[in-house]
Biopython code that builds the backbone (N, CA, C, O; Angstrom):
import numpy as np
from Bio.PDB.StructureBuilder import StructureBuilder

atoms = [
    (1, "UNK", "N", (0.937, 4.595, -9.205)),
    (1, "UNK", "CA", (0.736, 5.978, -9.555)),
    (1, "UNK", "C", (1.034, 6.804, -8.313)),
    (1, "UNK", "O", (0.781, 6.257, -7.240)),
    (2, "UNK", "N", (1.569, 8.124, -8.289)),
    (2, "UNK", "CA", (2.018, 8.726, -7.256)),
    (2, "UNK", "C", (1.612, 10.188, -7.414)),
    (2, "UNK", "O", (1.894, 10.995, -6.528)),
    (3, "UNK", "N", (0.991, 10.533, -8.461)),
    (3, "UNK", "CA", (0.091, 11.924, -8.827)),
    (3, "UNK", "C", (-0.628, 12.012, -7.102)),
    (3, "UNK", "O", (-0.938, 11.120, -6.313)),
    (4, "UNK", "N", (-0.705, 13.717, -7.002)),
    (4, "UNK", "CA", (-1.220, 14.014, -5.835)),
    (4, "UNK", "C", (-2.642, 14.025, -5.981)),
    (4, "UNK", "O", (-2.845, 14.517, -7.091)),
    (5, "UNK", "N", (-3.911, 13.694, -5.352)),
    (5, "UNK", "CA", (-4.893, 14.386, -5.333)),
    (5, "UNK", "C", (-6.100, 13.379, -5.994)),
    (5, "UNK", "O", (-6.194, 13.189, -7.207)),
    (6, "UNK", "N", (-7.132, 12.681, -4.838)),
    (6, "UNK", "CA", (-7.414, 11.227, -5.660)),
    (6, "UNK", "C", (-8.447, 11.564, -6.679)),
    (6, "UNK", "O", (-9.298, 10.730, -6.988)),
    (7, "UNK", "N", (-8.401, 13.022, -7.338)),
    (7, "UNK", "CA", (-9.706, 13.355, -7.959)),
    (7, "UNK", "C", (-8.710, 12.764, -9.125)),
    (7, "UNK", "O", (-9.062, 11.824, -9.838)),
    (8, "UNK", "N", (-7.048, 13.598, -9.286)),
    (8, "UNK", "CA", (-6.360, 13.082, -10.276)),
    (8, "UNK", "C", (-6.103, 11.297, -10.598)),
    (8, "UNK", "O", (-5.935, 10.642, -11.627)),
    (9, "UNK", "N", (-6.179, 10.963, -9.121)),
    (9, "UNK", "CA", (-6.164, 9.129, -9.279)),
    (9, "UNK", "C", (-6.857, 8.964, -9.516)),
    (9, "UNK", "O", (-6.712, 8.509, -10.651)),
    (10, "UNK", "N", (-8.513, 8.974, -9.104)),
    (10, "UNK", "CA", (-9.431, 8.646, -9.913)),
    (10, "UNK", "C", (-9.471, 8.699, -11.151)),
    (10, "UNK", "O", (-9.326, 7.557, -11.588)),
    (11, "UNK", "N", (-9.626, 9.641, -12.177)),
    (11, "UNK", "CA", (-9.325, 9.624, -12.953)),
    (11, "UNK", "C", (-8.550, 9.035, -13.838)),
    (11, "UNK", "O", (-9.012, 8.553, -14.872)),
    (12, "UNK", "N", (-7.132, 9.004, -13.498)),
    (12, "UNK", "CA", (-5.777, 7.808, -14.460)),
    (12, "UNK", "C", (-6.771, 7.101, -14.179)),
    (12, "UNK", "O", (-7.722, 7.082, -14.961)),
    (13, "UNK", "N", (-6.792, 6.287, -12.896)),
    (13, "UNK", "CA", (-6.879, 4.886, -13.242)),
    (13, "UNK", "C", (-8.385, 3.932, -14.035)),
    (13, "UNK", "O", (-8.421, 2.792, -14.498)),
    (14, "UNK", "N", (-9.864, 5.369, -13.872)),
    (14, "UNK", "CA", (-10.946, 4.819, -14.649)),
    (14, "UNK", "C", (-9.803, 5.273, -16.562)),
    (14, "UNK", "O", (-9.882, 4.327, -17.345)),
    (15, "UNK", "N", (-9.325, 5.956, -16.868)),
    (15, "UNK", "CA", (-9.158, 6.286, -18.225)),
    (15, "UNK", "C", (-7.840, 5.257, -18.937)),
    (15, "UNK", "O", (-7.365, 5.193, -20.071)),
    (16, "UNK", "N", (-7.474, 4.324, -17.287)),
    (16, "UNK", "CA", (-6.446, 3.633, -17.612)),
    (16, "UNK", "C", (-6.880, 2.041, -18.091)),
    (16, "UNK", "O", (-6.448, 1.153, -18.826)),
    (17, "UNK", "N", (-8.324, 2.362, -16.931)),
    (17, "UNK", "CA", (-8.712, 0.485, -17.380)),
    (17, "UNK", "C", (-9.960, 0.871, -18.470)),
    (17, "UNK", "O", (-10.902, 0.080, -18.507)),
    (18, "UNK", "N", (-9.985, 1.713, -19.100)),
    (18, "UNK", "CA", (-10.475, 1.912, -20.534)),
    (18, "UNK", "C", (-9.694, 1.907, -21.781)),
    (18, "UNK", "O", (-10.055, 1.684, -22.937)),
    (19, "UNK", "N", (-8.535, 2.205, -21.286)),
    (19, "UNK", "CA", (-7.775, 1.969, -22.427)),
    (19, "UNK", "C", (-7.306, 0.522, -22.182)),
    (19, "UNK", "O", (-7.648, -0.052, -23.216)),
    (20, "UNK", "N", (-6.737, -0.344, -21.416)),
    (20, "UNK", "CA", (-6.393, -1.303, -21.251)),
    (20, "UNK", "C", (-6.906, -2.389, -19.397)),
    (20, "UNK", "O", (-6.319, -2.482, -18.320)),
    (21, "UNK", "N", (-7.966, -2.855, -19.819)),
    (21, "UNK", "CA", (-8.570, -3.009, -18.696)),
    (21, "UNK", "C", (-8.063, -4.280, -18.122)),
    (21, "UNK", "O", (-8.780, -4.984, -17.411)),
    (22, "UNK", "N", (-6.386, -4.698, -18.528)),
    (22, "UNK", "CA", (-6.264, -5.976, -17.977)),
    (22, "UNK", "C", (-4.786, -4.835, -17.031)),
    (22, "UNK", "O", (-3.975, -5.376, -16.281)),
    (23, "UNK", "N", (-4.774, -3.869, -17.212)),
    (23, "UNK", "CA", (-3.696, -3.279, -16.416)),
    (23, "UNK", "C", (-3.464, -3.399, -15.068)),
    (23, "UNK", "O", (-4.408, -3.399, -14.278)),
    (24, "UNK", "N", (-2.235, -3.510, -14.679)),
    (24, "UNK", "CA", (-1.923, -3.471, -13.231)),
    (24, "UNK", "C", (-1.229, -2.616, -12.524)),
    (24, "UNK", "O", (-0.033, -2.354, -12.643)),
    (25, "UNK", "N", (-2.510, -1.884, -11.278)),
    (25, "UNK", "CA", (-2.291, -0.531, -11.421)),
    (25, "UNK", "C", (-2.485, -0.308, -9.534)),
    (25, "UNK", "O", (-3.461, -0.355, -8.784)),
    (26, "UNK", "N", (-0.964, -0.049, -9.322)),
    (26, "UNK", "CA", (-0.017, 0.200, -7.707)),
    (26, "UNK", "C", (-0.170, 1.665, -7.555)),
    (26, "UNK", "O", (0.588, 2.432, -8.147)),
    (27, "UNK", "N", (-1.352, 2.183, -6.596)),
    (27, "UNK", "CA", (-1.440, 3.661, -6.421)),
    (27, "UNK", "C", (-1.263, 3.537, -4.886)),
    (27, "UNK", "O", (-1.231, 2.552, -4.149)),
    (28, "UNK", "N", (-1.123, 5.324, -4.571)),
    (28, "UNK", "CA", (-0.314, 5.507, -3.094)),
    (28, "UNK", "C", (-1.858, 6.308, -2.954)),
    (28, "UNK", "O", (-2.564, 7.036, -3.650)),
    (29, "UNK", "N", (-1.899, 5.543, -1.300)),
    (29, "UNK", "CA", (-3.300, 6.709, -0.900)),
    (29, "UNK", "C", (-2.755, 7.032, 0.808)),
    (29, "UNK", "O", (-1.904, 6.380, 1.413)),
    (30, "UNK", "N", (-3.398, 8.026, 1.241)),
    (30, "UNK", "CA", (-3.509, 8.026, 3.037)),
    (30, "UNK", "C", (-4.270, 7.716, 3.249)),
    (30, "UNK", "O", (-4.370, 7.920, 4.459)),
    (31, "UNK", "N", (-4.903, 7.370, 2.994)),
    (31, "UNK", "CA", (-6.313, 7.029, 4.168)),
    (31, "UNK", "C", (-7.311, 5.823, 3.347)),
    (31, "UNK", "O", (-7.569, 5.620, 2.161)),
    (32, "UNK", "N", (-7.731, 5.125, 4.706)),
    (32, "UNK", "CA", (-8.537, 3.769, 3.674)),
    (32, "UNK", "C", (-9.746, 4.299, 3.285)),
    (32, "UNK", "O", (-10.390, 3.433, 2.693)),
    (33, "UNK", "N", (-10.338, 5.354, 3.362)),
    (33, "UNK", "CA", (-11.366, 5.698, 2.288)),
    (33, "UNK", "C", (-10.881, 5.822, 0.793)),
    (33, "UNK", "O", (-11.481, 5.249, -0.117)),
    (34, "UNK", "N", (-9.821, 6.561, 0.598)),
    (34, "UNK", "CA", (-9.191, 6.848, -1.055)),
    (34, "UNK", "C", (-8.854, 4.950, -1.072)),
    (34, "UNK", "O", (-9.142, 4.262, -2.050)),
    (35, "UNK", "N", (-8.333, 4.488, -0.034)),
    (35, "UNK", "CA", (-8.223, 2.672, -0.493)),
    (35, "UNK", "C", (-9.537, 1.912, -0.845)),
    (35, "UNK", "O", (-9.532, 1.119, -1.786)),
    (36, "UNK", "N", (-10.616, 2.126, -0.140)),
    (36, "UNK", "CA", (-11.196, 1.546, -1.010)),
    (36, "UNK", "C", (-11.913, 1.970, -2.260)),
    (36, "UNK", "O", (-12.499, 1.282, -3.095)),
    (37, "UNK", "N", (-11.752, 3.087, -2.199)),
    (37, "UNK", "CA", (-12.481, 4.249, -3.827)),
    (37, "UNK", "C", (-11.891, 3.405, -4.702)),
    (37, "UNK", "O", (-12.517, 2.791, -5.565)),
    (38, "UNK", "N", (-10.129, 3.301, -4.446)),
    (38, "UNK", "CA", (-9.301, 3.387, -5.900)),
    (38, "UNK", "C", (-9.414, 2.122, -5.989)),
    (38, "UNK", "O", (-9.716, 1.807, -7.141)),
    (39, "UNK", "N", (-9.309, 1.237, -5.290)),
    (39, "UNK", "CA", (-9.642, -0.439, -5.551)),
    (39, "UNK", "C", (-10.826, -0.839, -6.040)),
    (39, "UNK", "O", (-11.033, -1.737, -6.856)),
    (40, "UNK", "N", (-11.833, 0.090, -5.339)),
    (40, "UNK", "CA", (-13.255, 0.095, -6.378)),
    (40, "UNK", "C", (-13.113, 0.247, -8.026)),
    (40, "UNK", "O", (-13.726, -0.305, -8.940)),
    (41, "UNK", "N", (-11.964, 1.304, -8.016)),
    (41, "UNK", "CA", (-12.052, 1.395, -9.891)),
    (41, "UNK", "C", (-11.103, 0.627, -10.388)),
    (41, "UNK", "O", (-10.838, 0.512, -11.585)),
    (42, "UNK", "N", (-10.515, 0.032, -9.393)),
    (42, "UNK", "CA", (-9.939, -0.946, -10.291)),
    (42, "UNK", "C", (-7.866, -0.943, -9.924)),
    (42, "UNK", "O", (-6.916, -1.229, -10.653)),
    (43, "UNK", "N", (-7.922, -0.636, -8.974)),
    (43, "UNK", "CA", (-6.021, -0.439, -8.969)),
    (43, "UNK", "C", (-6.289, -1.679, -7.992)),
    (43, "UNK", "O", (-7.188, -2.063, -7.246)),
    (44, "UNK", "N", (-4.985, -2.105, -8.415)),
    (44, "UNK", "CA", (-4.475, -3.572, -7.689)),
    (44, "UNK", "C", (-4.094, -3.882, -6.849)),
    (44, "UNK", "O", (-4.188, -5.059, -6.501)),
    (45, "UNK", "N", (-3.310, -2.692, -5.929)),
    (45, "UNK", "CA", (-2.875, -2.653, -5.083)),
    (45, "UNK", "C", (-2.574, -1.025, -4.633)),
    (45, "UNK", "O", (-2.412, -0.038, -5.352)),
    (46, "UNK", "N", (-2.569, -1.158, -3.160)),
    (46, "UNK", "CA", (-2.025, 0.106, -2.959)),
    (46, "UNK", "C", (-1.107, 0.154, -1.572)),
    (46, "UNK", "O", (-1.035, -0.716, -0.704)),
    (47, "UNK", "N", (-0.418, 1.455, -1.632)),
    (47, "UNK", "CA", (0.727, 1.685, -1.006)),
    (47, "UNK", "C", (0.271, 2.685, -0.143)),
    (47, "UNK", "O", (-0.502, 3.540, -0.575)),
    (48, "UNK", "N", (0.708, 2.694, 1.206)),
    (48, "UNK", "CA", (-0.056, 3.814, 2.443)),
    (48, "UNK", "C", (1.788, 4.175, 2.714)),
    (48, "UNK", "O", (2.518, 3.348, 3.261)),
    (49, "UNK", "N", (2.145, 5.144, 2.358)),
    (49, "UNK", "CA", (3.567, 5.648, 2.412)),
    (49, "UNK", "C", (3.742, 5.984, 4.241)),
    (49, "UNK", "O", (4.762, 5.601, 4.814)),
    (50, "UNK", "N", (2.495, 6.813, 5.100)),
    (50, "UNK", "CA", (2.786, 6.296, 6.288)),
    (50, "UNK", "C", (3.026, 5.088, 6.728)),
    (50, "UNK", "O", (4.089, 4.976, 7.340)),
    (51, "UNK", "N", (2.282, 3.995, 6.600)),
    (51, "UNK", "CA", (2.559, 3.125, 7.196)),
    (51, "UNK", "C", (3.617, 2.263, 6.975)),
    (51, "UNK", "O", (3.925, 1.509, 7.898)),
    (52, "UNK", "N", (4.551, 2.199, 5.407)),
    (52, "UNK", "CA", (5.433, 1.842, 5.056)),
    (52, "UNK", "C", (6.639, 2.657, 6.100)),
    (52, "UNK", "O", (7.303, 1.982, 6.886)),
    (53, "UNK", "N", (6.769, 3.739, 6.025)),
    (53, "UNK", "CA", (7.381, 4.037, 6.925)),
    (53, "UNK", "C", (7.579, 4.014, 8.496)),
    (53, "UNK", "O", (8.508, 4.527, 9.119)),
    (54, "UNK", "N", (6.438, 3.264, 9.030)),
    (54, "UNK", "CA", (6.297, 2.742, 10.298)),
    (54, "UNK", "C", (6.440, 1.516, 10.362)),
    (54, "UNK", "O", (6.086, 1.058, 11.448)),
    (55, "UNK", "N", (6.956, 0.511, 9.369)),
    (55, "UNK", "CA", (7.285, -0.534, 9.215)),
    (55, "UNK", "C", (8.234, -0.364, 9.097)),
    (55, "UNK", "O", (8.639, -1.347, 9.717)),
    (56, "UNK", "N", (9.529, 0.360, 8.623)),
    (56, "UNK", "CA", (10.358, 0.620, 8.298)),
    (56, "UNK", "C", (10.847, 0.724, 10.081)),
    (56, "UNK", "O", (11.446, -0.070, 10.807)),
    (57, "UNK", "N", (10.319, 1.966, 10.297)),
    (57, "UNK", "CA", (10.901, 2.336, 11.542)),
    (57, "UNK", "C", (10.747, 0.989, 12.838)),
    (57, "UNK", "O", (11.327, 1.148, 13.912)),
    (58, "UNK", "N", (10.028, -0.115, 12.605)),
    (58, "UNK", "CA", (9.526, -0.999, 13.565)),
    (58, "UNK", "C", (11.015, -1.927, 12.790)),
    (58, "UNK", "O", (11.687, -2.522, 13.633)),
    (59, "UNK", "N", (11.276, -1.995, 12.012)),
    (59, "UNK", "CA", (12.136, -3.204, 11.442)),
    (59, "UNK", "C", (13.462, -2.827, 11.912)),
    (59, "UNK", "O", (14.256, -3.695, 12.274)),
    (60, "UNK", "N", (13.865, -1.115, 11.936)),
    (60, "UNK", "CA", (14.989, -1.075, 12.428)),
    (60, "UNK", "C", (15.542, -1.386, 14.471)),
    (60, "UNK", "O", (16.524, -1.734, 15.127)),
    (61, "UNK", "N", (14.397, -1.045, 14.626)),
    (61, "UNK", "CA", (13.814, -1.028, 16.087)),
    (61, "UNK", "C", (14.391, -2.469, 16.026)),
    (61, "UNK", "O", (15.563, -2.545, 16.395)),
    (62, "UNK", "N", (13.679, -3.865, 15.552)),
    (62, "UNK", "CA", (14.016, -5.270, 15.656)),
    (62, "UNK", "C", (15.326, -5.443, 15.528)),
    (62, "UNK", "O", (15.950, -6.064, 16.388)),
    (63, "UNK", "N", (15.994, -4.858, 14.313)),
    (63, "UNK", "CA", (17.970, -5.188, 14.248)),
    (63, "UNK", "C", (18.400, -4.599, 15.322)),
    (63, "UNK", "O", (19.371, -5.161, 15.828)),
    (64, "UNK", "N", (17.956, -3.495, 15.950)),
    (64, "UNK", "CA", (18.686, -2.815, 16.804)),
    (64, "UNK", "C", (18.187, -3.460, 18.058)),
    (64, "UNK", "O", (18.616, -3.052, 19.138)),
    (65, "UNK", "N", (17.292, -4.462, 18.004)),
    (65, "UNK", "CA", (17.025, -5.909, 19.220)),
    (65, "UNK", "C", (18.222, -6.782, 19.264)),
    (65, "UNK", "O", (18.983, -6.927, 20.221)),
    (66, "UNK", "N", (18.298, -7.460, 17.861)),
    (66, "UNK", "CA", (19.291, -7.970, 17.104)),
    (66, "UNK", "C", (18.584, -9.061, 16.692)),
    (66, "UNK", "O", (19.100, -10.036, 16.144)),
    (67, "UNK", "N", (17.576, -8.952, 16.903)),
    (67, "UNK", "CA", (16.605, -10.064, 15.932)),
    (67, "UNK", "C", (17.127, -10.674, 14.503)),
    (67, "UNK", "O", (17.607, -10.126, 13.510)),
    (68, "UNK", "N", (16.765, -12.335, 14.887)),
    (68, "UNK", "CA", (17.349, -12.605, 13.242)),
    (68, "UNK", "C", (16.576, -12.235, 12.373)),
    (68, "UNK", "O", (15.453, -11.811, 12.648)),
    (69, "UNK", "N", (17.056, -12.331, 11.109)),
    (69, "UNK", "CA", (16.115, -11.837, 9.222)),
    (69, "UNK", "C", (14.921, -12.460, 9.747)),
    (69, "UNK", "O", (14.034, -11.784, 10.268)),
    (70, "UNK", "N", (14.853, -13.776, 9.629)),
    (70, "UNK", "CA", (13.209, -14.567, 9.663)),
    (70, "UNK", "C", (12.663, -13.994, 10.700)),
    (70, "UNK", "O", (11.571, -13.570, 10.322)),
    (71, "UNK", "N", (12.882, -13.668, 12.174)),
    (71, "UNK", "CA", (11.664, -13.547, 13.001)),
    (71, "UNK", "C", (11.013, -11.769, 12.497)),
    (71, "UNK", "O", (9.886, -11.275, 12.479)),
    (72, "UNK", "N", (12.707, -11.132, 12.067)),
    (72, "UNK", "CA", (11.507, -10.099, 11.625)),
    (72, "UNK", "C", (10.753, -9.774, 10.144)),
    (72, "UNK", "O", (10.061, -8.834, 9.751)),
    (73, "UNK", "N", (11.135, -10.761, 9.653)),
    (73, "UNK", "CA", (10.635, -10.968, 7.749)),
    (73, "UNK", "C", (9.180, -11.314, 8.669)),
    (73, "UNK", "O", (8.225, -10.556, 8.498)),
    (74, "UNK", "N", (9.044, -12.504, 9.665)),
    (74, "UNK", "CA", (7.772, -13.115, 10.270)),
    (74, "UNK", "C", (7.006, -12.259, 11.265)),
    (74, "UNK", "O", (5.947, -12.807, 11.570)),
    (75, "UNK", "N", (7.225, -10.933, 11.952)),
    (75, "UNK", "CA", (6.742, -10.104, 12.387)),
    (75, "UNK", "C", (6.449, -9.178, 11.584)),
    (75, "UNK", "O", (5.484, -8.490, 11.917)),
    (76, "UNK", "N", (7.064, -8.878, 10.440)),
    (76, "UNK", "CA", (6.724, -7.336, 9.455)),
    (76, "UNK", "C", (5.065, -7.729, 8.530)),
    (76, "UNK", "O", (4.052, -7.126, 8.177)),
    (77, "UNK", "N", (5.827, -9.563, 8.448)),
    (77, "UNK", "CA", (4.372, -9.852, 7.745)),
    (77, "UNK", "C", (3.324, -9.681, 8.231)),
    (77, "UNK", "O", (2.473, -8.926, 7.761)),
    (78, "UNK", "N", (3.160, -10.564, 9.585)),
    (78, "UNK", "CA", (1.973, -10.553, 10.679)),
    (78, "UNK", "C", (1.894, -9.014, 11.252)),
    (78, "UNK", "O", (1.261, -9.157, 12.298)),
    (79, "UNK", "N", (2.095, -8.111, 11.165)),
    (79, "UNK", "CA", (1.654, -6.628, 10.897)),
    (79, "UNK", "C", (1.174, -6.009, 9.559)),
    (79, "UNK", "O", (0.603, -4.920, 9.626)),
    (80, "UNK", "N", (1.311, -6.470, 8.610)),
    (80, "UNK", "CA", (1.123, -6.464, 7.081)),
    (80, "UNK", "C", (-0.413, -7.160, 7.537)),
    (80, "UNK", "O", (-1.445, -6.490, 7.573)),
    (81, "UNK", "N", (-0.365, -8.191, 7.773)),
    (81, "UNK", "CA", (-1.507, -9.296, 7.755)),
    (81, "UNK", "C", (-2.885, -8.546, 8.648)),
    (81, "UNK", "O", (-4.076, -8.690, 8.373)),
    (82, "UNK", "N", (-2.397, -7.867, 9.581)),
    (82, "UNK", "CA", (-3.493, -7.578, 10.755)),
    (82, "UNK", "C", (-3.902, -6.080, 9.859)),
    (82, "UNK", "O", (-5.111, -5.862, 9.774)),
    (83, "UNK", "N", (-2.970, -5.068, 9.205)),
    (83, "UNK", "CA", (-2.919, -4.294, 8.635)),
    (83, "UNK", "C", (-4.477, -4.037, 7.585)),
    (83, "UNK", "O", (-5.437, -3.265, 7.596)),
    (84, "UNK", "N", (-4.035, -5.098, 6.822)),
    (84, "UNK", "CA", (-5.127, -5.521, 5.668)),
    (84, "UNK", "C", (-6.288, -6.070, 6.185)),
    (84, "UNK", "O", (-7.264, -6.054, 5.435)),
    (85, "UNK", "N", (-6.432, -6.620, 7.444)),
    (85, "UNK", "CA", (-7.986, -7.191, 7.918)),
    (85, "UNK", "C", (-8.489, -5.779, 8.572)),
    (85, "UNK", "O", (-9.622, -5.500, 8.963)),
    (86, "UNK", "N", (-7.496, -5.098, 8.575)),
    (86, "UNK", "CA", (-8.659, -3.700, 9.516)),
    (86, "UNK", "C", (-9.344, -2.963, 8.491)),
    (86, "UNK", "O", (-10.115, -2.054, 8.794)),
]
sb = StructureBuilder()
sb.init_structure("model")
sb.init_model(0)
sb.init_chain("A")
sb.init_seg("    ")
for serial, (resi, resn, name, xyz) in enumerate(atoms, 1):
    if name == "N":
        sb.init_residue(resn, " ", resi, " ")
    sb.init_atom(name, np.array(xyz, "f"), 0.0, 1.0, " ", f" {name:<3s}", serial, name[0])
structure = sb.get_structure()
């Protein structure tokens, strides 16, 4: 879901797992307070559009090292990984 404003996310997603509560439901938040609200009601995953884009910008940084695919497929993860334990 990409609606602005997590009063509006809140919302879809409690009126979404009432209508169908086996749904799987990918919302965009900034900040890990709206991450853990919306995971509280139930979305499956979520997307931090800053930080995707600082992954982005770190991956081009690595080709322009000249790093091969795997070490930086194996660095984007292990930033993904440390990402999610904070």
């Amino acid at each position: 879901m990409t609606v602005p404003g997590s009063i509006n996310q809140e919302s879809i997603i409690m009126n979404s797992k009432k209508l169908n509560p086996k749904i799987y439901i990918i919302s965009r938040v900034h900040n890990i307070d709206d991450q853990r609200r919306l995971i509280d009601l139930g979305a499956k995953s979520v997307v931090r559009p800053e930080i995707e884009a600082s992954l982005s910008i770190i991956k081009k940084i690595f080709l322009l090292r000249k790093m091969s695919k795997d070490e930086i497929i194996k660095r984007i993860q292990h930033l993904r990984l440390i990402r999610t334990l904070a």
